[in-house]
C-alpha positions in Angstrom: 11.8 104.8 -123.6 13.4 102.3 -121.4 11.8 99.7 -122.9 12.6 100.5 -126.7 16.6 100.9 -125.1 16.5 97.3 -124.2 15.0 96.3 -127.5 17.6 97.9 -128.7 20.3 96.6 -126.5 19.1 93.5 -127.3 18.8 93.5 -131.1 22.5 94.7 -131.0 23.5 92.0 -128.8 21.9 89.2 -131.3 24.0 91.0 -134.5 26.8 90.3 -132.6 26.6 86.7 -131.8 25.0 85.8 -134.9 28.0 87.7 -136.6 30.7 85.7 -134.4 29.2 82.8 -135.6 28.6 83.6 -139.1 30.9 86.4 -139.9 30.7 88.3 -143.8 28.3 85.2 -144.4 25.7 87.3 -141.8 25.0 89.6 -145.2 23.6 88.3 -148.3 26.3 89.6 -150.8 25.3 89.5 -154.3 27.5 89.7 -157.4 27.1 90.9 -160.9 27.0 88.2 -163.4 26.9 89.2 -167.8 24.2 87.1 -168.8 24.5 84.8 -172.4 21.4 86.5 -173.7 23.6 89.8 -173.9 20.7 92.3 -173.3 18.9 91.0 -176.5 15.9 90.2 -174.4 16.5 92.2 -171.2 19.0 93.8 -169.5 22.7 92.2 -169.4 23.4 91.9 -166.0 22.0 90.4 -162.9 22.9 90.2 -159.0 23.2 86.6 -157.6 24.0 85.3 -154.4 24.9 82.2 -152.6 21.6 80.0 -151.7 21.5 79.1 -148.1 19.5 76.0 -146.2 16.4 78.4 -146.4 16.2 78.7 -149.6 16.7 75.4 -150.0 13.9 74.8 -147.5 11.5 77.1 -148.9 12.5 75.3 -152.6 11.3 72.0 -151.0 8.5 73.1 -149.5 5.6 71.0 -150.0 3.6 73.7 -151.7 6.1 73.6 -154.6 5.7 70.9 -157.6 9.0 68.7 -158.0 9.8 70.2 -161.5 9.6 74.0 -159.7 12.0 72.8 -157.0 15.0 74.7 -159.1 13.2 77.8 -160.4 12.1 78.6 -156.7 15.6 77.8 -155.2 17.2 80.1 -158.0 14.9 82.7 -157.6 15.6 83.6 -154.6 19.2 84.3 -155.2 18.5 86.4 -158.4 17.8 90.1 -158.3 16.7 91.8 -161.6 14.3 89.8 -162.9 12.8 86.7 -162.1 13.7 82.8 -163.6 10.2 82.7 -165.1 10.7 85.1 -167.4 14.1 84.6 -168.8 15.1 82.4 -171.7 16.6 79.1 -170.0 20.0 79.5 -171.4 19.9 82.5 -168.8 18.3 80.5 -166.1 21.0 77.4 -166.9 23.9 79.7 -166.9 23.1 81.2 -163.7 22.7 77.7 -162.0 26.7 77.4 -162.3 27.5 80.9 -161.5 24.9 80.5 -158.3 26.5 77.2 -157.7 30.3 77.9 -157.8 30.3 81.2 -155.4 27.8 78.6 -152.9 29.6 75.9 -152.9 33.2 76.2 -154.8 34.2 75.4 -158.7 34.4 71.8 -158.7 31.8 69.5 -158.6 32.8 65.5 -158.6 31.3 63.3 -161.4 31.6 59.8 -161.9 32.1 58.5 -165.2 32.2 54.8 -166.5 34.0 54.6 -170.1 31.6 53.3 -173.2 34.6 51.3 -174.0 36.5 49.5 -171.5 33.5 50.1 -169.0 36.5 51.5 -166.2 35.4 53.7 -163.7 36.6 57.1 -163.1 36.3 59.6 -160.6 36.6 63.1 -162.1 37.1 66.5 -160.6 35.1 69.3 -163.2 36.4 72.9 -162.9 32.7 74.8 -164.0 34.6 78.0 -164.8 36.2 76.4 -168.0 32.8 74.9 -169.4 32.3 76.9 -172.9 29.5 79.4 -172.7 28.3 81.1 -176.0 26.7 84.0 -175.9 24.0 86.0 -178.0 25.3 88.4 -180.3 24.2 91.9 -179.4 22.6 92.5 -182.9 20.7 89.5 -182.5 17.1 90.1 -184.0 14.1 88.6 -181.7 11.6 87.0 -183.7 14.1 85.1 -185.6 14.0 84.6 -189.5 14.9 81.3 -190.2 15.2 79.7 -193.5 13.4 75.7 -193.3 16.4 73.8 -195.3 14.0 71.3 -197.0 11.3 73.2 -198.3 13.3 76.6 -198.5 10.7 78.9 -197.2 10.8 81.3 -194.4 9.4 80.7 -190.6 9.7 83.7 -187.9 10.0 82.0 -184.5 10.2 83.3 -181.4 12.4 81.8 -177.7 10.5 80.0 -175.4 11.0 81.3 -171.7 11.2 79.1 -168.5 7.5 79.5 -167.6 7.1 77.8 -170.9 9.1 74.6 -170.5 6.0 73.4 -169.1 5.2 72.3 -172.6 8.4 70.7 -173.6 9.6 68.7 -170.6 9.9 66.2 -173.4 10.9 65.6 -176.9 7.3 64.8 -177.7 5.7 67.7 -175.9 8.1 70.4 -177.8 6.8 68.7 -180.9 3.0 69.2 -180.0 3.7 72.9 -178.8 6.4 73.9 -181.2 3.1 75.4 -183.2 3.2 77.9 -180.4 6.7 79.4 -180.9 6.3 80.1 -184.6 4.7 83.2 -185.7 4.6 82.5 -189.4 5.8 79.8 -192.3 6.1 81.3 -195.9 4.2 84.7 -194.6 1.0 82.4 -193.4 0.2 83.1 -190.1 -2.9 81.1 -189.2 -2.5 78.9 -186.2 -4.5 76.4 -187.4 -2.8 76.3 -190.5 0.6 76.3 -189.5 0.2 73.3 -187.0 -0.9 71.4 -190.2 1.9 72.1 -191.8 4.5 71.1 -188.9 2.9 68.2 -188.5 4.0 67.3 -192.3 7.6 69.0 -192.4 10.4 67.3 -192.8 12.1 66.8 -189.7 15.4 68.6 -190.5 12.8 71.5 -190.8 11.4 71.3 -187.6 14.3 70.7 -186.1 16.0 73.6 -187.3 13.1 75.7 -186.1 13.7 73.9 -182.9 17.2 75.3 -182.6 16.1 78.6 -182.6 12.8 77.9 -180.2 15.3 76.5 -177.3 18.6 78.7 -178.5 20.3 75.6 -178.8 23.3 77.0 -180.3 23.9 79.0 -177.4 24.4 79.7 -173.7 26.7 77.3 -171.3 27.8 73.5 -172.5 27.3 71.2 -169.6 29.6 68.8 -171.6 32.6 67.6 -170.2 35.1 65.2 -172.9 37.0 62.9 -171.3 39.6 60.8 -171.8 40.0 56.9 -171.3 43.4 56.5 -169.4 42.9 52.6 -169.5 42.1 52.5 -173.4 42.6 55.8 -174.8 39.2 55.9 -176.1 37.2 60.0 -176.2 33.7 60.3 -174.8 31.7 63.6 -173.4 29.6 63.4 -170.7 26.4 65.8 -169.4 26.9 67.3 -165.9 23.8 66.4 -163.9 22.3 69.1 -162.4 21.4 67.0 -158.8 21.8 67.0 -154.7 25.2 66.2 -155.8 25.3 68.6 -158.0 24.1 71.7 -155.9 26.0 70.3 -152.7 22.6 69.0 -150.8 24.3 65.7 -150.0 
């Protein structure tokens, strides 16, 4: 009895100066965050937290492959359902809600002009990036009508675990096949990777659009303007150390 007292004692002692040192930051609070696929594939809503330096240790473990380095870091702040198995304009959305209650809403970029070629050193709020989301009626797989050819092809979203096959332009293209249940009611494999192979491209790529759900989620895109020349441009938000507050 004595023994489990001082275990006790002892446990309570270690709260305590871990919470004078830590404070609210002690307990993992998590947040509810609407997600852009609006409960078309899943549920709506999921609980994130802040990531910590062991996440980020465990994300950079050497067990995990470079191009897994964000899925594990994420995952670990996301209750309800895991990155793999959402559509990545989910998993991308949830990067910059993860990010801002971690490390704040701004995030510095450096931008040289296309024009003039002056430097500039911006300031990005993320909570005023544009974020479309899915309507609710939404209809999963998707009907869409081939522009060149004007015949039908039901696709269907790809999900994180399968960006495996489109870390390029040229991968997407030899797996897009995979995606797409049917062209003009035909739905032999074999058959319909013949016949993307000889589509126009503004069909393919229109199937495409639906495959990534192009059209929607959060736009990384920041426009900017020139003060030396006056010229517009836009610029991608790189998702890096920088990025996540790592250096």
């Amino acid at each position: 009895m004595e023994n489990s007292e001082n275990s006790s004692a002892q446990s309570s002692k270690k709260q305590e100066l871990l919470f004078s040192i830590l404070g609210e930051r002690l307990e993992q609070k998590y947040v509810t965050v609407r997600l852009p696929s609006n409960g078309v594939f899943y549920e709506k809503e999921v609980e994130i937290r802040p990531y910590t330096f062991e996440d980020e240790r465990q994300a950079l473990d050497l067990k995990v492959k470079t191009s897994d380095f964000m899925n594990v870091l994420f995952d670990r702040c996301i209750e309800g359902i895991s990155v793999k198995d959402m559509v990545p304009i989910d998993r991308n959305y949830l990067i910059f809600k993860i990010k801002q209650i971690t490390s704040g809403l701004e995030v510095a970029l450096d931008v040289v002009c296309n024009e003039c070629e002056q430097k500039h050193n911006l300031n990005v709020d993320l909570s005023r990036l544009e974020t479309v989301d899915l309507p609710e009626d939404f209809e999963i797989p998707i009907r869409v009508m081939l522009p060149e050819i004007q015949k039908e092809a039901v696709v269907v979203p790809m999900k994180v675990s399968d960006e495996k096959m489109a870390f390029s332009f040229d991968q997407l293209g030899k797996n897009i096949w995979k995606f797409v249940q049917s062209i003009h009611g035909v739905d032999d494999p074999s058959i319909i990777r013949e016949v993307i192979d000889k589509l126009p491209i503004k069909d393919v790529h229109e199937m495409m659009k639906y495959i990534t759900l192009s059209d929607f989620g959060i736009s990384p895109q920041v426009n900017i303007l020139c003060d030396s020349c006056g010229s517009e441009s836009s610029k991608e938000i790189p998702i890096d150390a920088n990025f996540l507050g790592m250096v």
